[in-house]
ZANUKOL-525845 format. One record per atom (N, C-alpha, C, O, CB): x, y, z. Coordinates in steps of 0.05 Angstrom, whole numbers, plus 32768, in hexadecimal, padded with zeros to 4 digits. Glycine has a CB too. Example, Ala and Ser with C-alpha at 12.3 -4.5 7.8 and 13.67 -1.06 7.14 Angstrom:
REM ZANUKOL-525845
81087F8E809C/80F67FA6809C/81087FBE809C/811D7FBE80A9/80E27FA780B5/81017FD3808E/81117FEB808F/81028001809D/810C801780A1/811A7FF48072/
***
This chain:
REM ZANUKOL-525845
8F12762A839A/8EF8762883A6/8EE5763C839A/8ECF76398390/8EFA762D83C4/8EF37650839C/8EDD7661838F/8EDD7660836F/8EC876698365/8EE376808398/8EEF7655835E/8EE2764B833D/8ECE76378341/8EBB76368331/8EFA763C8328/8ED076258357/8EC07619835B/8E9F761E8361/8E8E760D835B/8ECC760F8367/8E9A7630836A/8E86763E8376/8E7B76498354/8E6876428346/8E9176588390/8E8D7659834F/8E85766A8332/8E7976598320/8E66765E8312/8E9E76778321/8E8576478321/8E7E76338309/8E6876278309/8E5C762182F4/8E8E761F8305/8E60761F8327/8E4376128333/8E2E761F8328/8E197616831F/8E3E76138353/8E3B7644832A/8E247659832A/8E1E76628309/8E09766D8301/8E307677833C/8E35765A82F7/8E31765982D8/8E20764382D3/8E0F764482C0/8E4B765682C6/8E23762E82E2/8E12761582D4/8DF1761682DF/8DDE760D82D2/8E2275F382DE/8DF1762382FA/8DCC762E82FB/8DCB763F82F1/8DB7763E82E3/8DBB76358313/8DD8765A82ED/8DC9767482DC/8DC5766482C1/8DAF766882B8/8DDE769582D7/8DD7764E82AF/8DD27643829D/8DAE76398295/8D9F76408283/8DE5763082A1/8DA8761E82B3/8D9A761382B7/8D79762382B7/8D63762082AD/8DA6760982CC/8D87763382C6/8D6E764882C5/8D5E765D82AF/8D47766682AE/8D73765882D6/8D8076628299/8D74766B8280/8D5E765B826D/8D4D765E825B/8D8B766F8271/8D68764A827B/8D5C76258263/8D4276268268/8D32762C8257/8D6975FD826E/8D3D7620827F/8D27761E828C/8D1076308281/8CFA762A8279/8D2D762382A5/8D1F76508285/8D0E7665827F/8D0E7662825B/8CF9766A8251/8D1B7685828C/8D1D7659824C/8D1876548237/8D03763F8228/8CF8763E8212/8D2C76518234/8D0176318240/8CF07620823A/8CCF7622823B/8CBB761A8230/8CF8760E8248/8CD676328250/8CB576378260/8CB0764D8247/8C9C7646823B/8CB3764A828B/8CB8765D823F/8CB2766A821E/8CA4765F8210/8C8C76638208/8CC8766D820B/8CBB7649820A/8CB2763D81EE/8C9D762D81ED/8C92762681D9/8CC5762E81E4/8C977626820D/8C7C761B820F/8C67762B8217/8C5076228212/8C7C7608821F/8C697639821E/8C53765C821E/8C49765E81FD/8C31765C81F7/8C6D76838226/8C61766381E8/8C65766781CF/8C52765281C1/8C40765A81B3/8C82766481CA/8C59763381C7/8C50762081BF/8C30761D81C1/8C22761A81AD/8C5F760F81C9/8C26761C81DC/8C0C761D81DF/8C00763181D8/8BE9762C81D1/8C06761981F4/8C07764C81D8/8BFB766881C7/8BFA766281AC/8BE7766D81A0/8C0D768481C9/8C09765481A0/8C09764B8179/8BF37636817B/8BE576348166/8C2D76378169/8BEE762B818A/8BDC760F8190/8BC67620818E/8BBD761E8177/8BDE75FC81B0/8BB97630819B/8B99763981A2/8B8D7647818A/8B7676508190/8B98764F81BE/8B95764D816E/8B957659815F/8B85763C814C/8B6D76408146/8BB27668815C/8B90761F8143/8B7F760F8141/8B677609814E/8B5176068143/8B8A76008142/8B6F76098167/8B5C76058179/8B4276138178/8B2F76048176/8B667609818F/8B3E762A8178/8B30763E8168/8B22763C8154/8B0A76418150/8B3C764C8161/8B3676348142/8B2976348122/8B1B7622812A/8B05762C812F/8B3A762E8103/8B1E75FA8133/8B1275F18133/8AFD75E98141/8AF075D5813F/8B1B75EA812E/8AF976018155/8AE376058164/8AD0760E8155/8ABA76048154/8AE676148179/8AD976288144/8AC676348132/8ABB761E8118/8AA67623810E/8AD6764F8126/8AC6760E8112/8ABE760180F5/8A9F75F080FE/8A8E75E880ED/8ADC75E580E7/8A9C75ED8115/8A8175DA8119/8A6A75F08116/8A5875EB8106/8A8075C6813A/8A6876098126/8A5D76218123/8A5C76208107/8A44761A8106/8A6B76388131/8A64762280EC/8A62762880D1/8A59761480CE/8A47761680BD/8A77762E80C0/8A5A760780D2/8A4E75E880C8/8A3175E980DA/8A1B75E880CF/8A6675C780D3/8A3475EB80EF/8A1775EF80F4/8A01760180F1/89EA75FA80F4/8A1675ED8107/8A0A761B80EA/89FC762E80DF/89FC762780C9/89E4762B80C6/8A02764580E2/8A05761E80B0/8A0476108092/89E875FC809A/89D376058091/8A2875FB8088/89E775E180A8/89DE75CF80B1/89BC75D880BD/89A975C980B9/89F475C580C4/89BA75F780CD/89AA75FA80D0/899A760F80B9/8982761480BB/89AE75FE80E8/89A9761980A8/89997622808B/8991760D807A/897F760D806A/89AA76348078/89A275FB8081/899975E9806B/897F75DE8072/896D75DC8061/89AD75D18065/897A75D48091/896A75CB80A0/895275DC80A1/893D75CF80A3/897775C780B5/894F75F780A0/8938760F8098/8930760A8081/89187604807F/8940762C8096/8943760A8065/894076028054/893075E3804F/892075DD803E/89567607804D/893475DD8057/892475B98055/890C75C0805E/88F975B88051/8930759B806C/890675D08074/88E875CC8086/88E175E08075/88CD75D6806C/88E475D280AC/88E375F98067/88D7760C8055/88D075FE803E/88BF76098030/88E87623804D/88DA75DF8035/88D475DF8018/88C575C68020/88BC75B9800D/88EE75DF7FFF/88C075BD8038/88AF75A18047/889575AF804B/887F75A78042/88BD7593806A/889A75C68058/887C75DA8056/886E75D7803F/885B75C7803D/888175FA8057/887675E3802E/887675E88011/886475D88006/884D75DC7FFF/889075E38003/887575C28008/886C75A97FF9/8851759C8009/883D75957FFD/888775927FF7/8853759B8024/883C759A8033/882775AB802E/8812759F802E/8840759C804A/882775CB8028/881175D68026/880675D4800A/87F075D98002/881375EF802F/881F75C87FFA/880C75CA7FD9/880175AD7FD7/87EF75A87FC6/882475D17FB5/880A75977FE9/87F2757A7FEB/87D975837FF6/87C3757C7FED/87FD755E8003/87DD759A8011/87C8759D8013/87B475AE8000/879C75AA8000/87CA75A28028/87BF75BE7FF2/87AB75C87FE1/87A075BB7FCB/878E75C37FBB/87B375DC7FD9/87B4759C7FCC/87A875967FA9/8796757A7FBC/8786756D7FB0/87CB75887F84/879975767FD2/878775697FE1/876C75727FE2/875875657FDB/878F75687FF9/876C758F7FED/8751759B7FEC/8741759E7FCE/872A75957FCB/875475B97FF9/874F75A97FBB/874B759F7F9B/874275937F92/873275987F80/875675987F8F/874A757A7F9E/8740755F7F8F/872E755A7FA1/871E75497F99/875575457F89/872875677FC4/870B755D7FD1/86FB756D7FC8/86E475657FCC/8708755D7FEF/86FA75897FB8/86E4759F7FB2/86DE75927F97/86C775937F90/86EE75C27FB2/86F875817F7F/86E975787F69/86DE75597F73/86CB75507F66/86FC75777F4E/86E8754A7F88/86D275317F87/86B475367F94/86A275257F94/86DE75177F98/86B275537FA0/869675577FAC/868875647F95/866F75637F96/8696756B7FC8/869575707F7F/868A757D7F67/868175657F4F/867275667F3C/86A175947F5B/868F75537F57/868875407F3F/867375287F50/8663751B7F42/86A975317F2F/867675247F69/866175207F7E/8642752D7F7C/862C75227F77/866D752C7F97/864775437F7F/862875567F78/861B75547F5D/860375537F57/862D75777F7A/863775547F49/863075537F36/8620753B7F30/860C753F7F22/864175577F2A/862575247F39/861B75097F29/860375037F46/85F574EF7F46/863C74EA7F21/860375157F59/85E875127F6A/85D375237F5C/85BC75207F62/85EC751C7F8A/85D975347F4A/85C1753F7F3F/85BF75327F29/85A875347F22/85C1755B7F39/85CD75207F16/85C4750B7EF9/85B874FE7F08/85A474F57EFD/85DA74F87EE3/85BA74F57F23/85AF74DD7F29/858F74E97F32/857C74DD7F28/85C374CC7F42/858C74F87F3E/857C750D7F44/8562750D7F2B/854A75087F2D/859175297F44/857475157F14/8561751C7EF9/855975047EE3/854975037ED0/857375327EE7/856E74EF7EF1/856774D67EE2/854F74D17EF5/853A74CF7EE9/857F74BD7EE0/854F74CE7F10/854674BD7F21/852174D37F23/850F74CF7F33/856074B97F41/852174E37F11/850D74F37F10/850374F37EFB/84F275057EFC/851075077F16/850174E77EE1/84FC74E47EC7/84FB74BC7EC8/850A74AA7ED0/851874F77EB2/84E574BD7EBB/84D374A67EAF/84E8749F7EAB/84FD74AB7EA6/84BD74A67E98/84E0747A7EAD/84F674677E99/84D874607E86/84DE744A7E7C/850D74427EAD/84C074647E7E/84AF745C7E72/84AA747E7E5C/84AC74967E5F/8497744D7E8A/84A3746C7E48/849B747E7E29/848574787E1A/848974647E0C/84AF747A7E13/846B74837E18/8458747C7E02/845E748C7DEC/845E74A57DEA/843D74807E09/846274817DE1/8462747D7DBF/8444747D7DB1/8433746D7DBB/8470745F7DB7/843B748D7D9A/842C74877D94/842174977D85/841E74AF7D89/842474807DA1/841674817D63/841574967D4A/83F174957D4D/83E474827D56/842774897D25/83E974A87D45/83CD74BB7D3F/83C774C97D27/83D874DA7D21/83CC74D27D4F/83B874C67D1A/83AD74D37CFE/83AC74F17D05/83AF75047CF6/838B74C77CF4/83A874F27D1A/839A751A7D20/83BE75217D1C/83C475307D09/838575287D51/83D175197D2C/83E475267D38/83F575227D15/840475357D13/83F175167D5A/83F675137D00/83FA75197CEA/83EB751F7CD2/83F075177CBB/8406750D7CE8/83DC752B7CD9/83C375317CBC/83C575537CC1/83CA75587CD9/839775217CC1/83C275637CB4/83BE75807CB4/839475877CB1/838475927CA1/83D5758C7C93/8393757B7CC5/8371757F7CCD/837075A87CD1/837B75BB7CDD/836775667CF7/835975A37CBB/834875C57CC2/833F75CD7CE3/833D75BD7CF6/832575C57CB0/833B75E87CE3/833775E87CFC/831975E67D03/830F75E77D1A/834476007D07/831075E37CF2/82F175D97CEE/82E575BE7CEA/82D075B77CE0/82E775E57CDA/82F975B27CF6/82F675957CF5/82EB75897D04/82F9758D7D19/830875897CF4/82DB757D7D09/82CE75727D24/82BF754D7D25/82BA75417D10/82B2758A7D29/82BC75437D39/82C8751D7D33/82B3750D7D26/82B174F57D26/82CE75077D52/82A0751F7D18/828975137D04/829E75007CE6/829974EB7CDA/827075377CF5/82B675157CE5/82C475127CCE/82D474F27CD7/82D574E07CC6/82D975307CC7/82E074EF7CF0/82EA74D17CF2/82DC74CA7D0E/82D274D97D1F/830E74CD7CF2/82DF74A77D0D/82D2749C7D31/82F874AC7D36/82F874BA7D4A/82CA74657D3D/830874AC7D2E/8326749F7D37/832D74C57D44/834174CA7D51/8342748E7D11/831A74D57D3E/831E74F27D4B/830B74FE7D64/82F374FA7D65/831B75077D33/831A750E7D7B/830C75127D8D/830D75327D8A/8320753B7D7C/831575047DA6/82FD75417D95/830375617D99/82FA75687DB6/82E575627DC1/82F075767D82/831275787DC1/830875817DDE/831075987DDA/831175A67DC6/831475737DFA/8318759E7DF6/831E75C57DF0/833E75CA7DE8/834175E27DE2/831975DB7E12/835375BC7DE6/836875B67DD8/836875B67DBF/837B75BE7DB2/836F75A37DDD/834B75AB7DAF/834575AE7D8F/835075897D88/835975787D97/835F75D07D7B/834B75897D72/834C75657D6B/8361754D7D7A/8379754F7D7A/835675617D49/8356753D7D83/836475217D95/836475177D81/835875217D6E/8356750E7DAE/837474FC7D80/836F74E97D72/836C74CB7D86/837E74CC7D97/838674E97D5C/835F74B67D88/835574A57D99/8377749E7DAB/8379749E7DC4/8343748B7D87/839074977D93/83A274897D9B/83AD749E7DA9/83BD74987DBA/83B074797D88/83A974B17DA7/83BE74C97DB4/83B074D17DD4/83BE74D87DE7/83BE74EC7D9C/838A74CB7DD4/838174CB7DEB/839274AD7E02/839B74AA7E19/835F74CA7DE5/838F74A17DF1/839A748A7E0B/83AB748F7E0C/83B074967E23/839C746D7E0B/83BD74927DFF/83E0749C7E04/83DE74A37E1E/83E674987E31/83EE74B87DF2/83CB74C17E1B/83C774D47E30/83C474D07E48/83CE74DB7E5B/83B674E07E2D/83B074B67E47/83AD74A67E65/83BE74917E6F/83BF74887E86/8394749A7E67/83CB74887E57/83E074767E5E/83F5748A7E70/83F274867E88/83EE74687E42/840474997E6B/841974AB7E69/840E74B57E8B/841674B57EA2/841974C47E4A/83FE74BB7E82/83EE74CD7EA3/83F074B27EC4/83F274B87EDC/83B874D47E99/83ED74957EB6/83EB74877EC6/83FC747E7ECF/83FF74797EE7/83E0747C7EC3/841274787EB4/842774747EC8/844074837EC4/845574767EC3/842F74597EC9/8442749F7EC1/845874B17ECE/846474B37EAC/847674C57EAB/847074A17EEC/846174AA7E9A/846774A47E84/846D74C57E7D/846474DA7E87/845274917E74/848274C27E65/848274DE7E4E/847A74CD7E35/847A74B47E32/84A874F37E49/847374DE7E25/846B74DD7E08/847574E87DF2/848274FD7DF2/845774E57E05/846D74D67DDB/847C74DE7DC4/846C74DA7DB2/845B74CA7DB9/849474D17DBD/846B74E37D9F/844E74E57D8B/846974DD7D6C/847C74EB7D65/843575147D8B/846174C57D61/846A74C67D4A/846274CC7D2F/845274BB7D27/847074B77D4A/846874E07D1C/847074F87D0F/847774EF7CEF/848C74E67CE6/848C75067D20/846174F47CE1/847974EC7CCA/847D750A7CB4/847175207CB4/846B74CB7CB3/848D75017CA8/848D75227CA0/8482752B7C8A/848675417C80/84A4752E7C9D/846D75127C7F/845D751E7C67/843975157C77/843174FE7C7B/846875087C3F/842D752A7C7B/8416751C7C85/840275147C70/840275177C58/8409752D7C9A/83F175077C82/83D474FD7C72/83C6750D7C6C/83CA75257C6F/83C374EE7C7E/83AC75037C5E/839775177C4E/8386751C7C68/8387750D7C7C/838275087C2F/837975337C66/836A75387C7E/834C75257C77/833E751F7C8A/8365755C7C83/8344751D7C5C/8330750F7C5C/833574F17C68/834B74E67C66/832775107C43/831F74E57C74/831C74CE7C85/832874B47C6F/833874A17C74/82F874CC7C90/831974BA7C53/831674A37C44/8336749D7C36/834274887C31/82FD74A87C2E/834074C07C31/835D74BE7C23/837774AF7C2C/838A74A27C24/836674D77C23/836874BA7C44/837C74B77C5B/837F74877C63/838F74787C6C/836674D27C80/836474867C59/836474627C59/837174617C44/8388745B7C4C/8346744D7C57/837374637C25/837274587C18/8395745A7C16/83A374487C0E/835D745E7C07/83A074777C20/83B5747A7C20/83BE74637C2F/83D274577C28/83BB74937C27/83B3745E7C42/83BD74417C51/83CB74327C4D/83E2742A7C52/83B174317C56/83B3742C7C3B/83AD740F7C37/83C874097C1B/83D473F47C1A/838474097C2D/83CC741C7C09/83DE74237BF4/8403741B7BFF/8415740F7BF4/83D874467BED/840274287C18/841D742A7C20/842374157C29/843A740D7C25/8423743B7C31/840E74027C39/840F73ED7C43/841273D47C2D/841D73BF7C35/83FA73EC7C55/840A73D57C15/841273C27BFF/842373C67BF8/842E73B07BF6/840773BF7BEB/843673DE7BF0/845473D67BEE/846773DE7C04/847C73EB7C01/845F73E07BD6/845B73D37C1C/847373DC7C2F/847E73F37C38/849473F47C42/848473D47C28/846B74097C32/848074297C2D/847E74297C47/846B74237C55/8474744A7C1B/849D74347C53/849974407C69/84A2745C7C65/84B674657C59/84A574327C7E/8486746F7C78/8491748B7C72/84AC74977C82/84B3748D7C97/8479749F7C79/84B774A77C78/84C174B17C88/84B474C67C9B/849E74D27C99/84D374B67C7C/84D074C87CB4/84BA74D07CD0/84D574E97CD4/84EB74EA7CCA/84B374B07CF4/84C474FD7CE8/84D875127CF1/84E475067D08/84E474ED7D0C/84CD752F7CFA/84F075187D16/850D750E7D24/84F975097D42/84E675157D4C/852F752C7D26/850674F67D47/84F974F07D71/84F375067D7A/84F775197D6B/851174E67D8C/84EA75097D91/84EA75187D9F/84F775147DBF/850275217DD1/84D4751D7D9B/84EE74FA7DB9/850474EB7DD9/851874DD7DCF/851674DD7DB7/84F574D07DF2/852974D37DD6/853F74C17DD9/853374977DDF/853B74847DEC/855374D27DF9/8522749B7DCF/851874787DD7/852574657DE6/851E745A7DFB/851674677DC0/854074647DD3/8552744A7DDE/855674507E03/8563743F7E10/8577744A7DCA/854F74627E0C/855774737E2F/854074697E3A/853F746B7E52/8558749E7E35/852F745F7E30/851C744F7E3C/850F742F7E3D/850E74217E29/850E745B7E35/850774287E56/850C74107E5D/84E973FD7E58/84E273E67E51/851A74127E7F/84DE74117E5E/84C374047E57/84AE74237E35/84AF743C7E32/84AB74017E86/84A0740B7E24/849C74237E10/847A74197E16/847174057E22/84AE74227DE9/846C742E7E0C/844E74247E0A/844A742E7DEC/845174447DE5/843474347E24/843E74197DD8/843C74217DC0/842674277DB3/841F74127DA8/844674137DB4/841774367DAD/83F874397DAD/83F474447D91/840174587D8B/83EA744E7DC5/83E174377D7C/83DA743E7D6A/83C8743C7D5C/83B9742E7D69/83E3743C7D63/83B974467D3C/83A074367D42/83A3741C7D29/83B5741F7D19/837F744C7D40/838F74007D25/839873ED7D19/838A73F87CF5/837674027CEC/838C73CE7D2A/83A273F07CEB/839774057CCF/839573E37CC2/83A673D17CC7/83B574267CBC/838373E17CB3/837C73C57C9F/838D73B27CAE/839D73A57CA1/838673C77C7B/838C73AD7CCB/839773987CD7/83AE73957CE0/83B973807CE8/839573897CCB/83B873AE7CDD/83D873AC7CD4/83DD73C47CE8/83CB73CF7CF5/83E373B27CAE/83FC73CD7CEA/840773E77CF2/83FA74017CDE/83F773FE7CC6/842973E47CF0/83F674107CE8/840474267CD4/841E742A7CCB/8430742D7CDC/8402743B7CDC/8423742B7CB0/843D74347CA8/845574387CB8/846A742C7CBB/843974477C9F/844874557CC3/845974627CD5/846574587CEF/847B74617CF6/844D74767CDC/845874447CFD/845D74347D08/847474247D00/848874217D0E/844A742A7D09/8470741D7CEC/848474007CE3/84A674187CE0/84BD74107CE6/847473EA7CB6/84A0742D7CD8/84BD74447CD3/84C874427CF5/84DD743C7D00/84B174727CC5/84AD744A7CFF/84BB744A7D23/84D074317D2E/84E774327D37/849D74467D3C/84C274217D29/84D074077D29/84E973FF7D1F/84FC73F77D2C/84C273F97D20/84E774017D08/850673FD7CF8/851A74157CFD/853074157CF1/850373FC7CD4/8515742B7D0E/852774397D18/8530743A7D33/854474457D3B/8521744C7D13/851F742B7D3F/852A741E7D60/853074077D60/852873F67D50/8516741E7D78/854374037D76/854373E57D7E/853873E27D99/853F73F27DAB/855F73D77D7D/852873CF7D9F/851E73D67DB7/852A73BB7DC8/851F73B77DDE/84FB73DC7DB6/854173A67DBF/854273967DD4/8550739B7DE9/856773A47DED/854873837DCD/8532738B7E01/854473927E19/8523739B7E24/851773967E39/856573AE7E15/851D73A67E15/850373C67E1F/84E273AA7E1F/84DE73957E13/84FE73F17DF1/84D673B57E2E/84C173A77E31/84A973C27E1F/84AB73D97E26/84BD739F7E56/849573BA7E08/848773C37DFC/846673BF7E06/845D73A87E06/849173BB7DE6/845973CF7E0B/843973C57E11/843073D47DF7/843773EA7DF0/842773D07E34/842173C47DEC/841273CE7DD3/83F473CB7DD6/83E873B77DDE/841B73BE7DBA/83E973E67DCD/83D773F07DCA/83C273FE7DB2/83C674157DAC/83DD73F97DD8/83B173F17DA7/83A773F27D92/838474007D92/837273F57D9E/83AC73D77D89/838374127D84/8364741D7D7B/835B740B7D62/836B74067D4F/836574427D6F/834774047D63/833973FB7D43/831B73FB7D3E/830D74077D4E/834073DD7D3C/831273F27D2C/82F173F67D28/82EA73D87D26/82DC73D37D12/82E574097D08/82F073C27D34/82E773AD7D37/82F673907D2F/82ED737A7D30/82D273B27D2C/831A739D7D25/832D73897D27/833A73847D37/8345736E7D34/833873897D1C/833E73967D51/8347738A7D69/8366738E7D64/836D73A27D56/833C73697D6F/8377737E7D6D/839273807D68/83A173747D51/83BA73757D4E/839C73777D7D/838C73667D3D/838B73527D25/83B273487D2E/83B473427D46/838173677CFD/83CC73477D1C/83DE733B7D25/83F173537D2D/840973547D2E/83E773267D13/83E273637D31/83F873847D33/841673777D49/842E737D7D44/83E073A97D4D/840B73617D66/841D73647D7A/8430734C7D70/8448734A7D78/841073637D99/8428733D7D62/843C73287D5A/845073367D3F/8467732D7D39/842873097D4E/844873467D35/845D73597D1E/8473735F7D30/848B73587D2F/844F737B7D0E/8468736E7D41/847973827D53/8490736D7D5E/84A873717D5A/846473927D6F/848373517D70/849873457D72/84AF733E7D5C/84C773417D62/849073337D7C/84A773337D3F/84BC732F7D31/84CF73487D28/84E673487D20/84B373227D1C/84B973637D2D/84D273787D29/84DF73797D38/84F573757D2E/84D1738F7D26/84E0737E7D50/84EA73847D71/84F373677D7F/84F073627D97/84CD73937D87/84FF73557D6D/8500733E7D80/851473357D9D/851373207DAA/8505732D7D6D/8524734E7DA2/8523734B7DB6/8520735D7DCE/853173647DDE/853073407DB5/850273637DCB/84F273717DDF/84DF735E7DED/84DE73467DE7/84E373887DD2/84CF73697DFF/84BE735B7E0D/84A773667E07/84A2737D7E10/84C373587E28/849473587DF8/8478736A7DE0/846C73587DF5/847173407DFA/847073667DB3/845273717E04/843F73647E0F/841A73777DFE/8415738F7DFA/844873677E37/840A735D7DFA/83FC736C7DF4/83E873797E0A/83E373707E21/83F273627DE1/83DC73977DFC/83D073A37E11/83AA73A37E15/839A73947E1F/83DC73BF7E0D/83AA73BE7E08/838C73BD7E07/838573C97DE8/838F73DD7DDE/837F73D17E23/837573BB7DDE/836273C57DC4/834A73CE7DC4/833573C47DCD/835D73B37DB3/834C73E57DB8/832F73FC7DC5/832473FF7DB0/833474037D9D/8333741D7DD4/830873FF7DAC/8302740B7D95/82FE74247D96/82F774317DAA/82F274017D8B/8301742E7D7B/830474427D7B/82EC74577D89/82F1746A7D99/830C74447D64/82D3744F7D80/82B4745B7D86/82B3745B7DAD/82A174667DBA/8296743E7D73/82CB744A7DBA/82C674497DD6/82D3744D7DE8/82CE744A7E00/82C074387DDC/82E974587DDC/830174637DE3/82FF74747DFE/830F74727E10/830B74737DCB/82E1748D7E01/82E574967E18/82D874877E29/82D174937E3D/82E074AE7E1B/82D1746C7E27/82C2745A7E34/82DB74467E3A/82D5742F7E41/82A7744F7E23/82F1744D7E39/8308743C7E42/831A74427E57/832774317E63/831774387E30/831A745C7E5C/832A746D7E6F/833D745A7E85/835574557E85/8313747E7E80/832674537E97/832374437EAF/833474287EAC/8345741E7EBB/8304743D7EB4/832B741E7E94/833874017E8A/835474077E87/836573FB7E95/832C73F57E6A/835B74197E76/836F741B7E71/8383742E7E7D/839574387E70/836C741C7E5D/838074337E9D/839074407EB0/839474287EBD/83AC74237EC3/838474597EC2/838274157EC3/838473FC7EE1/839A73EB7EC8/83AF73E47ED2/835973E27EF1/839873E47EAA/83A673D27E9D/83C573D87EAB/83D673CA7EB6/83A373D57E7B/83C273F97EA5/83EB74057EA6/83E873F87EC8/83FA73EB7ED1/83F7743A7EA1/83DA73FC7ED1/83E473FF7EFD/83E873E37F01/83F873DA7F11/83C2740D7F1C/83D073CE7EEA/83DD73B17EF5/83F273A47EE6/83F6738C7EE9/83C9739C7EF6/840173B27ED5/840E73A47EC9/842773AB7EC3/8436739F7EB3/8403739F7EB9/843073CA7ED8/844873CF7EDE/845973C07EDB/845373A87EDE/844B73D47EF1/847573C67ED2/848E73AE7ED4/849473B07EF1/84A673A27EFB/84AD73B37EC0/
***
């Protein structure tokens, strides 16, 4: 009975070592466990602090890139308001300058006249307090005055004789073989203009020379021409029909023919011609 007892009591002290062995190894077991557990608590933290530099990083270089559109935005609005202003002032300086030009050759404005010259010597010269006119250069004057016009005086670069008679015969010489003189350089830009007024005076029926050089160095089609002629009793003889075959495609209108002796007796005539006959 009593081995019996003993033996009961070896097989629970047994039972109970086990037990306690066990509850160890599972103490043991779950303490080895929490050590992953851990790490892999920590790996999202690295990753999210990585995730949120990277994420600073993106919005620092989104800035970036946002503030340099905006600067090349403002750039390009300070150069389209600069190139804005700019072409509001051409328009400005165009829109303030004549599209109309008188043209127009004169014996005074190429002859080397004394200063003691006075208009007994030609009908074709005036003297005021300026010192010698020449008739074609007075109408110019009133043409130009009437309608907003600039002027150009054509120039040649060898002038005439200051005598009245030399100065014909020289004419009349150049005009038999065709010479055309040569002329100095513009003074305006012609072809920039849309209407011309051509004023000159009628030499043996014809252009002057100098005239015909003006001509073969412009083209005027497109441009509307009013022609205007001084003479001593030939009127416009075929001066405006030349002009058309030189200039043929301009619009040659004829104007007014003054003589020369009445020229300041034309004033009036020849301000109302330009006001009614505006383009």
């Amino acid at each position: 009975m009593k081995k019996k007892l003993l033996s009961t009591s070896v097989v629970l002290v047994s039972l109970l070592f086990g037990l306690t062995g066990c509850g160890n190894s599972s103490a043991a077991s779950g303490q080895d466990s929490a050590t992953p557990q851990e790490t892999v608590a920590e790996a999202p933290e690295a990753e999210a602090s990585e995730e949120g530099e990277k994420t600073e990083e993106r919005a620092d270089s989104l800035a970036t890139e946002e503030a340099a559109q905006v600067s090349t935005e403002q750039e390009s609005a300070v150069t389209d308001n600069d190139t804005t202003a700019a072409a509001a002032s051409e328009d400005r300086g165009s829109a303030s300058r004549s599209n109309t030009l008188v043209v127009y050759f004169s014996r005074v404005g190429n002859t080397d006249f004394q200063e003691t010259v006075d208009a007994d010597s030609s009908a074709s010269i005036r003297i005021d307090e300026n010192g010698p006119m020449g008739n074609a250069g007075q109408i110019a004057a009133w043409i130009a005055d009437a309608s907003g016009a600039e002027t150009m005086e054509i120039l040649t670069e060898e002038t005439y004789p200051a005598d009245y008679n030399e100065t014909v015969s020289q004419a009349k010489q150049e005009q038999s073989v065709g010479f055309r003189p040569l002329l100095k350089a513009d003074e305006k830009a012609v072809e920039e203009y849309s209407t011309i007024y051509l004023v000159f005076p009628n030499w043996w029926g014809d252009l002057p020379m100098p005239v015909y050089s003006f001509l073969d160095a412009h083209d005027l089609t497109g441009k509307t021409v009013n022609v205007f002629v001084t003479h001593e009793g030939s009127g416009f003889s075929n001066t405006v029909g030349t002009i058309e075959e030189l200039e043929p495609g301009a619009e040659v209108r004829q104007g007014l023919a003054v003589q020369g002796g009445s020229v300041t007796d034309e004033e009036q005539n020849i301000r109302q011609w330009v006001n009614d006959n505006r383009n």
